[in-house]
VOGULO-954680 format. One record per residue (C-alpha): residue number from 0; y, z, x. Coordinates in pm, 1 decimal, decimal comma. Each point is the difference from the previous one (the first is absolute). Layout:
# residues N
+-----+----------+----------+----------+
! seq !       py !       pz !       px !
+-----+----------+----------+----------+
! NUM !        Y !        Z !        X !
...
+-----+----------+----------+----------+
This chain:
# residues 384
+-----+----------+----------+----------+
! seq !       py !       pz !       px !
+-----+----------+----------+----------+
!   0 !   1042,8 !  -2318,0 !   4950,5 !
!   1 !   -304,7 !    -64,6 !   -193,9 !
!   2 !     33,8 !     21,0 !   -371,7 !
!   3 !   -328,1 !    244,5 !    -96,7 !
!   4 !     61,6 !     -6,7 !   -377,2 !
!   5 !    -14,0 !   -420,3 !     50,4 !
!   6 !   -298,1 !    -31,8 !    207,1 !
!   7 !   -188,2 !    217,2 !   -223,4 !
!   8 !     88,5 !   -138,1 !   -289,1 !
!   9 !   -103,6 !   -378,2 !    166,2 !
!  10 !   -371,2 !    150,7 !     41,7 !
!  11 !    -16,1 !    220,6 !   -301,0 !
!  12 !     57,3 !   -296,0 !   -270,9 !
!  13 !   -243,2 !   -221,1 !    264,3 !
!  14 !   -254,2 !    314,7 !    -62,5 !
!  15 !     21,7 !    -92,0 !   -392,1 !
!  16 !     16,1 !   -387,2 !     34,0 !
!  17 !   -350,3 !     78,4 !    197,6 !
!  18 !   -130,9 !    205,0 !   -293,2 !
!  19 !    131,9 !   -230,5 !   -250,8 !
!  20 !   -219,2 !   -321,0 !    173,9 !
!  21 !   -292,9 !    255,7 !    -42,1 !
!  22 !      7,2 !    -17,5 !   -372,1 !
!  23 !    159,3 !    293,2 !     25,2 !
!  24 !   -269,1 !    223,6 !     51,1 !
!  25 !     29,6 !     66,4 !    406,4 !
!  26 !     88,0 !    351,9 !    255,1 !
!  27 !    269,2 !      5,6 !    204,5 !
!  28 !    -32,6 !    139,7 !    336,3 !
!  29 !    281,2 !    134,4 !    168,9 !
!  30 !     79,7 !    264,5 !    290,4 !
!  31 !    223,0 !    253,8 !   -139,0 !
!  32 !    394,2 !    -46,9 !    -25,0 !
!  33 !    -62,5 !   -358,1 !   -118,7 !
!  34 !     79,5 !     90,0 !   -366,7 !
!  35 !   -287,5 !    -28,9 !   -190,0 !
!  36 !    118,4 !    241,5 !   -284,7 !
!  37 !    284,6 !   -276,8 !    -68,2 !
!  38 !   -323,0 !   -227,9 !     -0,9 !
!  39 !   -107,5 !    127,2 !   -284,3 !
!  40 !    319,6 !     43,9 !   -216,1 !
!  41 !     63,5 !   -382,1 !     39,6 !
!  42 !   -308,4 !    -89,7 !    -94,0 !
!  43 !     -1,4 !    188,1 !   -305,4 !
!  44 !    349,1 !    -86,3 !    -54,8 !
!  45 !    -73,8 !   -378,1 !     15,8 !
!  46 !   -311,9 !     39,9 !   -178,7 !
!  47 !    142,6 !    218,2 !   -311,6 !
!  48 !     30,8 !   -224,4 !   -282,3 !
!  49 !    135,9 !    216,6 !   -407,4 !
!  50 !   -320,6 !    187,7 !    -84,0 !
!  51 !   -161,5 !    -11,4 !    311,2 !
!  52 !   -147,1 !    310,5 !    151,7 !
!  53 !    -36,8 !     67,9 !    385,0 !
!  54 !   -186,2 !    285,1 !    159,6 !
!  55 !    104,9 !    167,7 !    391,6 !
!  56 !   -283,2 !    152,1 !    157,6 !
!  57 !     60,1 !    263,3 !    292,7 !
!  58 !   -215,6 !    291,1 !    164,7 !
!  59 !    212,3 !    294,5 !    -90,3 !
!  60 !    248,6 !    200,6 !   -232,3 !
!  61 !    263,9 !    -68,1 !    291,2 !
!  62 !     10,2 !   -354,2 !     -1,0 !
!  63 !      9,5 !    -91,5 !   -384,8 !
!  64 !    390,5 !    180,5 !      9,1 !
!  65 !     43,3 !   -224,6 !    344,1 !
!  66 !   -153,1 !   -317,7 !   -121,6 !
!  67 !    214,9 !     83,5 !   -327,2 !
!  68 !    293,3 !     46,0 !    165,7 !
!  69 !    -51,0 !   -351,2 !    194,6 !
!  70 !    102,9 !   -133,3 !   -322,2 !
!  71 !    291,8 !    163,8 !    -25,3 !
!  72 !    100,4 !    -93,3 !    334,7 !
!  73 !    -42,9 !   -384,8 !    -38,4 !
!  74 !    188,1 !    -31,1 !   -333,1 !
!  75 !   -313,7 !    -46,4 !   -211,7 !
!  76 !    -20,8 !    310,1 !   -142,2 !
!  77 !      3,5 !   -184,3 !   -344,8 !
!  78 !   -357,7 !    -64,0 !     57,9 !
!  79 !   -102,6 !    356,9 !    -30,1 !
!  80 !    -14,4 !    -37,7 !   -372,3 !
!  81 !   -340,5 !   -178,4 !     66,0 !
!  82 !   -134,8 !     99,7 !    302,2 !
!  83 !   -257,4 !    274,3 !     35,4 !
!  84 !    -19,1 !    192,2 !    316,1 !
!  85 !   -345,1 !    229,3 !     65,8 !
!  86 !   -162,9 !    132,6 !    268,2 !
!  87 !   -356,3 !   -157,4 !     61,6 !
!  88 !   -210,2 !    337,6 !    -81,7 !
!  89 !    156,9 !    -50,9 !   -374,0 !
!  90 !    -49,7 !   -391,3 !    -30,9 !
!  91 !   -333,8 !    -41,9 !     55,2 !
!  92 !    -66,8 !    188,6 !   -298,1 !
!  93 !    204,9 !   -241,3 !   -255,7 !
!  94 !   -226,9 !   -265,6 !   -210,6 !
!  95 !     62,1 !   -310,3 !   -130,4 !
!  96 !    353,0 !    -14,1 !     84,4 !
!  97 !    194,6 !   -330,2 !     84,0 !
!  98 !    252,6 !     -2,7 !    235,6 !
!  99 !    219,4 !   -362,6 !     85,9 !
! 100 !      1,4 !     82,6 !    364,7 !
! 101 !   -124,4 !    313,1 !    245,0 !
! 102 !    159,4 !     78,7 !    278,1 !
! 103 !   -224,9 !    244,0 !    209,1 !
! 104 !    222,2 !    175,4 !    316,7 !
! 105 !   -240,3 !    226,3 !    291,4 !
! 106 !   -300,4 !   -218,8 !   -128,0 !
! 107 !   -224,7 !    108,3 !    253,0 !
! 108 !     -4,2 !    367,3 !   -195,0 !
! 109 !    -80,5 !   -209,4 !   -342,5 !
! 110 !   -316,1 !   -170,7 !    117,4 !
! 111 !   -238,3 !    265,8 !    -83,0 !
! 112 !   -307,0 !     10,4 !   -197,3 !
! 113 !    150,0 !    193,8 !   -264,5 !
! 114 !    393,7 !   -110,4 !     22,0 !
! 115 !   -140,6 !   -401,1 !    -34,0 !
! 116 !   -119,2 !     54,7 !   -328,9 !
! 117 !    349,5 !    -70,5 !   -129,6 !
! 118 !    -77,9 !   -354,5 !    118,5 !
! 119 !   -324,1 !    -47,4 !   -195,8 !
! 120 !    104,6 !    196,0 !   -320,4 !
! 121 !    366,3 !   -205,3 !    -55,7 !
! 122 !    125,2 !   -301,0 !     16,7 !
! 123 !    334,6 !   -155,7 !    155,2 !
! 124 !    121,0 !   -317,5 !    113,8 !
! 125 !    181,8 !     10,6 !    286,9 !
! 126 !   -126,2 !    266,4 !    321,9 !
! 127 !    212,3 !     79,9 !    278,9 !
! 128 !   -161,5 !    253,7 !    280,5 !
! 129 !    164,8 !    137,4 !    278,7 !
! 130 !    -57,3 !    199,7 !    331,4 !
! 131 !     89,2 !     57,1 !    374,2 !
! 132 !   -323,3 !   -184,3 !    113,2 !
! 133 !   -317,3 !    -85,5 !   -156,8 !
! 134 !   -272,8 !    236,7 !    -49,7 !
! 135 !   -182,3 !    125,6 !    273,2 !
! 136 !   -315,1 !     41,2 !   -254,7 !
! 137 !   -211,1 !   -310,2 !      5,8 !
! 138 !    -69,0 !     88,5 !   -367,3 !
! 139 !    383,0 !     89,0 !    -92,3 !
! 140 !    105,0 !   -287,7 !    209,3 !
! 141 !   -288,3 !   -275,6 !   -158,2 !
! 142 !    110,2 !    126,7 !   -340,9 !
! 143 !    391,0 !    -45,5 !     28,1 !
! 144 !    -60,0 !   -356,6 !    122,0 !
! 145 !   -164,8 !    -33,8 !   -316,4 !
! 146 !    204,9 !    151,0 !   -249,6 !
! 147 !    345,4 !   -136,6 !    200,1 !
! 148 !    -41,3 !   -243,5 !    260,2 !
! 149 !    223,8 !     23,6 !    296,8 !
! 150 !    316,5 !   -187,4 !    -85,6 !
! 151 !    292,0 !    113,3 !    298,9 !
! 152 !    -89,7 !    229,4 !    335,2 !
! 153 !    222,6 !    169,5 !    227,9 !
! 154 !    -73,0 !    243,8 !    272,1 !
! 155 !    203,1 !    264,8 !    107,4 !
! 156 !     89,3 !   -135,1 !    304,0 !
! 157 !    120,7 !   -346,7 !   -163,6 !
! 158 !    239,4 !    230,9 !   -173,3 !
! 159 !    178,1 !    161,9 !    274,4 !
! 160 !     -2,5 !   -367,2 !    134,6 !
! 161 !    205,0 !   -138,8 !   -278,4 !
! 162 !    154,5 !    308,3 !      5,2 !
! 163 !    -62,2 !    113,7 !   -339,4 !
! 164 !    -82,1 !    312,8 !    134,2 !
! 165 !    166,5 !    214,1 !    302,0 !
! 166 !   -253,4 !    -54,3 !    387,0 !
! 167 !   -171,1 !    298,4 !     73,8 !
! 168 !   -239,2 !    163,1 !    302,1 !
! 169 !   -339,1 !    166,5 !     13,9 !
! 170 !    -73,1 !    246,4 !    236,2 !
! 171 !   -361,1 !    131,1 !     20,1 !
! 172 !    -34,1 !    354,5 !    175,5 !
! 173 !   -335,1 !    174,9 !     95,2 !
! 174 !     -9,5 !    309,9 !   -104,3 !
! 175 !   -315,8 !    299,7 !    175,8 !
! 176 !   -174,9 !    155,0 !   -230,6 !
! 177 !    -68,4 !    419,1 !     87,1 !
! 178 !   -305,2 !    128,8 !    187,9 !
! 179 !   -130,9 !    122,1 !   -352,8 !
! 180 !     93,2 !   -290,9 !   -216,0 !
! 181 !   -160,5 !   -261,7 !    254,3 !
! 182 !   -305,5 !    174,3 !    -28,0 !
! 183 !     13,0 !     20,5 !   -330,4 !
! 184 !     42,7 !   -370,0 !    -29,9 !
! 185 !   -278,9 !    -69,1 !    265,6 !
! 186 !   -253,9 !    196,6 !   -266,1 !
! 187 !    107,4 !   -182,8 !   -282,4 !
! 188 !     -9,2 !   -320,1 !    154,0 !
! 189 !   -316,5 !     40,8 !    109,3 !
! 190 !   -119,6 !    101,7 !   -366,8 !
! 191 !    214,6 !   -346,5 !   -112,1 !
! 192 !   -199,0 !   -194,3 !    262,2 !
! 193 !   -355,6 !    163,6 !   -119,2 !
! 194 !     81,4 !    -77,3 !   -363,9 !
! 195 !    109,0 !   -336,0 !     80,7 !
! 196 !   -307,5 !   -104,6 !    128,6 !
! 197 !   -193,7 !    159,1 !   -279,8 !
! 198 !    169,8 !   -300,7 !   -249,1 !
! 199 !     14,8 !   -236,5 !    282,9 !
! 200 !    203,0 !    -43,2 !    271,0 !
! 201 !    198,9 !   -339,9 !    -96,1 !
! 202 !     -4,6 !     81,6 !   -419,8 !
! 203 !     21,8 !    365,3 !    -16,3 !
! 204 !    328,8 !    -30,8 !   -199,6 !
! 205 !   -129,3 !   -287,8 !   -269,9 !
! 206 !   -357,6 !    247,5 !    -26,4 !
! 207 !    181,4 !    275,5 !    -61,2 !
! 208 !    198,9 !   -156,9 !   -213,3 !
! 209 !   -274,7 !   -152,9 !   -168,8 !
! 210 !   -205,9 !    333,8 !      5,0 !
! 211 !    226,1 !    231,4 !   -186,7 !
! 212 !     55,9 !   -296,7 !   -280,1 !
! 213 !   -351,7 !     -6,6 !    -48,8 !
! 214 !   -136,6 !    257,8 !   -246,9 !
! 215 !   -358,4 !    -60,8 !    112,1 !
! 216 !     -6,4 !     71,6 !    349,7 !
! 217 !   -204,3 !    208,0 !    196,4 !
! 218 !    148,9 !    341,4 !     31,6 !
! 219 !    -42,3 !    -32,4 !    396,7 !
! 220 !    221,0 !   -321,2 !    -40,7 !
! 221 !    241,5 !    154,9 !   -214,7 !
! 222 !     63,9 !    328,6 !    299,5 !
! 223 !     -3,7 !   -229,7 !    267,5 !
! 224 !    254,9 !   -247,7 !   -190,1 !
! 225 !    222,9 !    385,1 !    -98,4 !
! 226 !      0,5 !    130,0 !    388,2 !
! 227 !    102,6 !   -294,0 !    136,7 !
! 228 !    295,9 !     -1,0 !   -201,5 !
! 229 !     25,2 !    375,3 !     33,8 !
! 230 !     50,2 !    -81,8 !    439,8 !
! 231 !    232,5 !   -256,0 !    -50,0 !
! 232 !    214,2 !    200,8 !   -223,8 !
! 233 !     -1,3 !    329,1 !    252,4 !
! 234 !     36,6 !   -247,6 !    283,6 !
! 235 !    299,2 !    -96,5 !   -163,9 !
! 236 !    148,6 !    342,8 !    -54,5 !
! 237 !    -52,8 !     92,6 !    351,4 !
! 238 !    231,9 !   -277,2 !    146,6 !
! 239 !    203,9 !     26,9 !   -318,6 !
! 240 !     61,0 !    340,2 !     44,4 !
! 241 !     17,7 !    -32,5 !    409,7 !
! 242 !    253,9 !    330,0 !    152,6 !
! 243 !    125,5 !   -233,1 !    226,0 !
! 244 !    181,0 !   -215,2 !   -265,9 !
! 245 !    231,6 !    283,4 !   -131,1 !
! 246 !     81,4 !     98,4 !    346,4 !
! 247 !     94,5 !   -367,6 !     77,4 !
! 248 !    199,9 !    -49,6 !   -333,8 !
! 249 !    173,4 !    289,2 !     78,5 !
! 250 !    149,9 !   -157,5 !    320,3 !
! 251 !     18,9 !   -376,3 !   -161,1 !
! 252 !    292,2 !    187,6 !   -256,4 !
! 253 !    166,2 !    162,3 !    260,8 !
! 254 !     24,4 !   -294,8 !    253,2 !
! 255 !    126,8 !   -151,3 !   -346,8 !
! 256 !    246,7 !    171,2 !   -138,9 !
! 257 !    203,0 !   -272,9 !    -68,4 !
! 258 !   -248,4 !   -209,8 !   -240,3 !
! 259 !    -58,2 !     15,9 !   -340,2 !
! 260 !   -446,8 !     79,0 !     20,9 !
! 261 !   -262,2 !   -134,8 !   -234,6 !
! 262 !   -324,4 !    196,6 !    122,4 !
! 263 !   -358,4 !    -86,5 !   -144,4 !
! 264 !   -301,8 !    199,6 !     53,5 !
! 265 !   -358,9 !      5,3 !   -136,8 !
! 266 !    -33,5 !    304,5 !   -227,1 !
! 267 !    234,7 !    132,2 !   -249,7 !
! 268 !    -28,1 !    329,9 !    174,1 !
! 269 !     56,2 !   -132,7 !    368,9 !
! 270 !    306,3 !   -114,5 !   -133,5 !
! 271 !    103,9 !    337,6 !   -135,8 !
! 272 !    -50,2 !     89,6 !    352,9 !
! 273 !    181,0 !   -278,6 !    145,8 !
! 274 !    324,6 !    152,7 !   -224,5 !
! 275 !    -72,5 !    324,8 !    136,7 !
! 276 !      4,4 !    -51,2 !    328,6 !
! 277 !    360,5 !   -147,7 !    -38,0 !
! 278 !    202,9 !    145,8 !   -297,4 !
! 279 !    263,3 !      3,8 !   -124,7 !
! 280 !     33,5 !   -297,6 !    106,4 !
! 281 !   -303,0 !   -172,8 !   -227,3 !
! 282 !   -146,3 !    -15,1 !   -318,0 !
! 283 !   -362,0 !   -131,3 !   -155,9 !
! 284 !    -71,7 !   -287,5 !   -203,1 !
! 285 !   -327,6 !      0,0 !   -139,1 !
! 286 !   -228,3 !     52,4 !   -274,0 !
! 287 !    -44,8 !    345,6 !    -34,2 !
! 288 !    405,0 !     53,0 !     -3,6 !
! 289 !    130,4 !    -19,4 !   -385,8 !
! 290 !    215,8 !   -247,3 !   -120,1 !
! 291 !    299,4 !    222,5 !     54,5 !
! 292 !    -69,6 !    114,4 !    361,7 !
! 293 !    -89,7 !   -408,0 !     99,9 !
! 294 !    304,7 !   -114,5 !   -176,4 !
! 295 !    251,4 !    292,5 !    195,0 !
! 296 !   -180,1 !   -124,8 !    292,1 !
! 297 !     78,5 !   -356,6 !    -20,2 !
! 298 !    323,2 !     71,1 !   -135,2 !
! 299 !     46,4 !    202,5 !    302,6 !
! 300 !    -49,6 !   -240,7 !    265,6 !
! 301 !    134,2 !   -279,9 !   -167,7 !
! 302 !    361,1 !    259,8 !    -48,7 !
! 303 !    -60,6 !    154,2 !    408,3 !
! 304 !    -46,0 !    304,9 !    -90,7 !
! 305 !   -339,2 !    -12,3 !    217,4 !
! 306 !   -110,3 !   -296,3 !    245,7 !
! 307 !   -343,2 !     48,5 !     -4,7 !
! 308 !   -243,9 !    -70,7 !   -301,5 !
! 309 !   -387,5 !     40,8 !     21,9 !
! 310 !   -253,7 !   -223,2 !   -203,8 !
! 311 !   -357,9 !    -22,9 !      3,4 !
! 312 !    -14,2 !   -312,3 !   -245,6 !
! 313 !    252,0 !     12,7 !   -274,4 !
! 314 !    254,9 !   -146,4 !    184,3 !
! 315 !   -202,9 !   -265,0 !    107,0 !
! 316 !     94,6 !   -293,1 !   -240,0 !
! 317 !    308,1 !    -42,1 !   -245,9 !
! 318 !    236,0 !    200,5 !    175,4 !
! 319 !    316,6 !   -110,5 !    120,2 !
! 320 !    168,3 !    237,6 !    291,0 !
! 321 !    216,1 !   -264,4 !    196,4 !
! 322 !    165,0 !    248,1 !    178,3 !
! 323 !   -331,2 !     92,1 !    214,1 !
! 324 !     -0,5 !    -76,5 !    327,1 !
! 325 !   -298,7 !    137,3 !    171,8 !
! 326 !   -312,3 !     72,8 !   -114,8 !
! 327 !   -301,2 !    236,5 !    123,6 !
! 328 !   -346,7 !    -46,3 !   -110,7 !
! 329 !   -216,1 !    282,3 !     59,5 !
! 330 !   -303,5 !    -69,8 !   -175,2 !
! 331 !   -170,1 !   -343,9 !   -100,5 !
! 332 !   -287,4 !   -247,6 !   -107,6 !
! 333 !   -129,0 !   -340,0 !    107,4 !
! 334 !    165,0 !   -163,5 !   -276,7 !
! 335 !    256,5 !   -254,1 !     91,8 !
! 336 !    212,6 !     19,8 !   -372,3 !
! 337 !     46,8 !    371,8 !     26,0 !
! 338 !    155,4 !    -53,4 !    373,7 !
! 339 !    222,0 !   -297,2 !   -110,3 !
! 340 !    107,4 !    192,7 !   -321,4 !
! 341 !     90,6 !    322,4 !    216,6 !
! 342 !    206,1 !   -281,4 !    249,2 !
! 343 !    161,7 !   -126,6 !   -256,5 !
! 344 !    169,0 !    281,8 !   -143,0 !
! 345 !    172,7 !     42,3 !    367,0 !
! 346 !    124,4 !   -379,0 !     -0,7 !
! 347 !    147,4 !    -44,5 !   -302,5 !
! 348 !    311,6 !   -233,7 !     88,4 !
! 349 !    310,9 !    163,8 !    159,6 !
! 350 !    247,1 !   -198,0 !    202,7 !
! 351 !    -68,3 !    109,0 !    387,7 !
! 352 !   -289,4 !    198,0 !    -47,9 !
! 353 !   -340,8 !     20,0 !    126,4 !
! 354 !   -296,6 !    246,1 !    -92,9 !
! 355 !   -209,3 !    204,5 !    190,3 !
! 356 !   -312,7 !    121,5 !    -50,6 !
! 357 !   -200,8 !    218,4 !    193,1 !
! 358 !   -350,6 !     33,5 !    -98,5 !
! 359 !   -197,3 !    298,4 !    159,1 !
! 360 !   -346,8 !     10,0 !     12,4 !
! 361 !   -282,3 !    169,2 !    166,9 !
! 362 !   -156,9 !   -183,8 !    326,4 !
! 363 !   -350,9 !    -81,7 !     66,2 !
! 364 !    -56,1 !     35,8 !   -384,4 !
! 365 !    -99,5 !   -212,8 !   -304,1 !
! 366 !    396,8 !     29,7 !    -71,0 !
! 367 !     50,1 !   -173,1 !    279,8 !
! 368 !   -231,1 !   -314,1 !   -139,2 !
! 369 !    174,7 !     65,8 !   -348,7 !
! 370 !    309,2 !    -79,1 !    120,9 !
! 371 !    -55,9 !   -300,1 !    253,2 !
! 372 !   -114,7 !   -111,7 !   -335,5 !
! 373 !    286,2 !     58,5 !   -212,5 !
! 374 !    266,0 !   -143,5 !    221,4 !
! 375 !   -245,6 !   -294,8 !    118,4 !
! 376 !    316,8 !   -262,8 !   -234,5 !
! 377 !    252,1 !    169,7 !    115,7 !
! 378 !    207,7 !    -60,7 !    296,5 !
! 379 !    231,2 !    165,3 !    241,8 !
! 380 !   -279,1 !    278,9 !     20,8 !
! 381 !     34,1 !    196,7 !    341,0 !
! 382 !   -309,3 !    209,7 !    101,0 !
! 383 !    130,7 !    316,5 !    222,6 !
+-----+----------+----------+----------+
C-alpha cells in the first residue's frame, strides 16, 4: 500500500530545499492536493528566528481561519505569536513594514496592479509564492517570475501519478442550446465579430485593453473598446445560462444518487437555479450567500445531510471536501487554473477512489473553444 502522508512529505521538503537554493525568494507550483498550505507553515517555521515577524498572504476571509488552522494541525501553532495572516485587498495598503519572510498562497489573485503594491511599499527577506499553475496573464505571469522565480513544479497529473492525490475522469458532454437562445447567441456573436474587427482582428483584446486604460482616447475608441466587452459578456450569459443545462443536471443527480456532487456553474444566480431544480437535496455556496447560510451549507455536506453543493467560484481554491466523488461543471472559462482548482477539490486523496467530473457545455459555441482550452494539461479527458 502506498504510504500518501510519506510520499508527500518526500516532495514537500524537496519543494523548500528548491526555494531555499533560490535565495529564498522563489513560487512553488503545485496541482492541488500536493500540500502547499503545509509549504508554507514549514517555511515559516524554519525561518522564525525570537523577534522575527512573518506575514501569510491569502485571497479571502475563508482561508486566513484555514491557513491558521494549518498551524494548528502540524504542531506549530507556537508560531502564531508572530505570524500575521491578511487577505491581499488589506496588505497592499501597509507601508514600510518589514517582514523576515512572506509566504503568499492563491498568488495568481495577488498579482494585481493594486494588490502588488505591498511589494514595492515593504520590505522582507525571504518570499515564498504559491499556486496551481502559473499565470495565464503574460503580465501576471512575467511579473511573478520576477518577484519569485520558479523554484519546484508539479502538474496535476504528476500528482495522481505519485499518488498524492486520488485518479480521476473527465467527461465532456454537448449540450443544444433552444431555438430562442441560439438565435440569440447568433446576434450577439455577430455584434462580437463586428466589434472585433473594429480594434483589430488578432489584438482586439490588448486594444481594448489598452483603450479603456487610456484617458485620452477618442470617444469612438473608447465605445468600440465598451461593446466589445459588452458581446462577450452577453455571449457568455447566454451559454451560461443555457435551459438545457438544468434539464441535464437534473438527470446527472438522479442517475447519481449514490455520489456525494460538487456542481459549478457560471453565475451566482444559475447556480441558485441549479439548487432549485434539485432540492432538498442541495445547497449554494457562493458570494451572495452570508457567512451563516455558506457555513450551514458546507457543514451540511461535509455531515450528509445533503449530497449536492453548488458553487460558482468560492469553492474553487482552499477547500477541502475529500469525501466528493463526482463533480459537475455547468458553466466555465478558458482558463486552465480555475479547471484544475475545480478538479482538485474532487481528488483529494481517498484510498480506492476516483473522481468524476462531468463538464457540460454548449456545442458549436465559444464554450466549446473555452473549454478545449482549459483541459488542453489535463488528461483522461473523454469528449462525448
Amino acid at each position: 500500500m502506498i504510504d500518501v502522508n510519506k510520499i508527500k512529505d518526500v516532495e514537500q521538503k524537496k519543494a523548500l530545499n528548491s526555494w531555499a537554493s533560490k535565495g529564498f525568494k522563489g513560487s512553488v507550483i503545485a496541482g492541488t492536493g500536493f500540500g502547499k498550505s503545509r509549504v508554507g507553515v514549514l517555511a515559516i517555521e524554519h525561518a522564525l528566528k525570537t523577534g522575527d515577524r512573518a506575514l501569510v498572504l491569502v485571497p479571502t476571509v475563508q482561508l486566513q481561519d484555514q491557513f491558521r488552522e494549518e498551524f494548528h494541525k502540524w504542531d506549530v501553532a507556537n508560531c502564531l505569536d508572530n505570524v500575521e495572516i491578511l487577505c491581499y485587498q488589506s496588505a497592499y495598503k501597509l507601508k514600510n513594514e518589514h517582514y523576515d519572510i512572506v509566504v503568499c498562497d492563491e498568488v495568481h489573485l495577488g498579482l494585481s496592479k493594486e494588490y502588488r503594491k505591498f511589494f514595492a511599499n515593504n520590505t522582507y527577506d525571504k518570499l515564498l509564492c504559491m499556486t496551481a499553475t502559473p499565470p495565464e496573464e503574460y503580465e501576471y505571469r512575467e511579473k511573478l517570475q520576477e518577484l519569485a522565480p520558479t523554484a519546484y513544479t508539479i502538474t496535476l497529473d504528476e500528482c495522481v501519478d505519485l499518488g498524492l492525490v486520488s485518479p480521476y475522469s473527465i467527461e465532456c458532454v454537448p449540450i443544444n442550446l433552444t431555438t430562442k437562445e441560439r438565435e440569440n447567441y447568433k446576434k450577439v456573436n455577430n455584434n462580437f465579430v463586428y466589434w472585433k474587427y473594429r480594434l483589430g482582428q488578432f489584438n482586439a483584446f490588448d486594444e481594448a485593453m489598452r483603450i479603456m486604460a487610456d484617458k485620452n482616447a477618442h470617444p469612438e475608441d473608447k465605445q468600440a473598446a465598451s461593446q466589445f466587452y459588452r458581446t462577450i459578456r452577453e455571449r457568455k450569459a447566454i451559454v451560461d445560462f443555457a435551459e438545457n443545462k438544468i434539464t441535464t443536471f437534473q438527470v446527472l443527480v438522479a442517475n447519481n444518487s449514490d455520489k456525494r456532487i460538487l456542481a459549478f456553474s457560471g453565475a451566482n444566480d444559475f447556480t441558485d437555479k441549479l439548487v432549485d431544480s434539485v432540492e432538498p437535496l442541495a445547497m449554494a455556496y457562493h458570494s451572495k450567500k452570508s457567512k451563516k447560510y455558506k457555513d450551514t451549507a458546507l457543514a451540511s455536506f461535509r455531515d450528509g445531510s445533503i449530497n449536492i453543493l453548488c458553487s460558482t467560484k468560492a469553492l474553487n481554491q482552499g477547500f477541502d471536501v475529500p469525501n466528493a466523488n463526482m463533480g459537475i461543471i455547468c458553466g466555465i472559462t478558458s482558463k486552465s487554473l480555475s479547471m484544475i482548482q475545480r478538479v482538485g477539490r474532487l481528488i483529494r486523496f481517498q484510498e480506492g477512489k476516483t473522481g468524476k467530473i462531468i463538464i457540460l457545455y454548449v456545442e458549436n459555441s465559444q464554450e466549446e473553444k473555452w473549454l478545449k482550452q482549459a483541459t488542453k494539461n489535463l488528461s483522461n479527458v473523454i469528449w462525448k
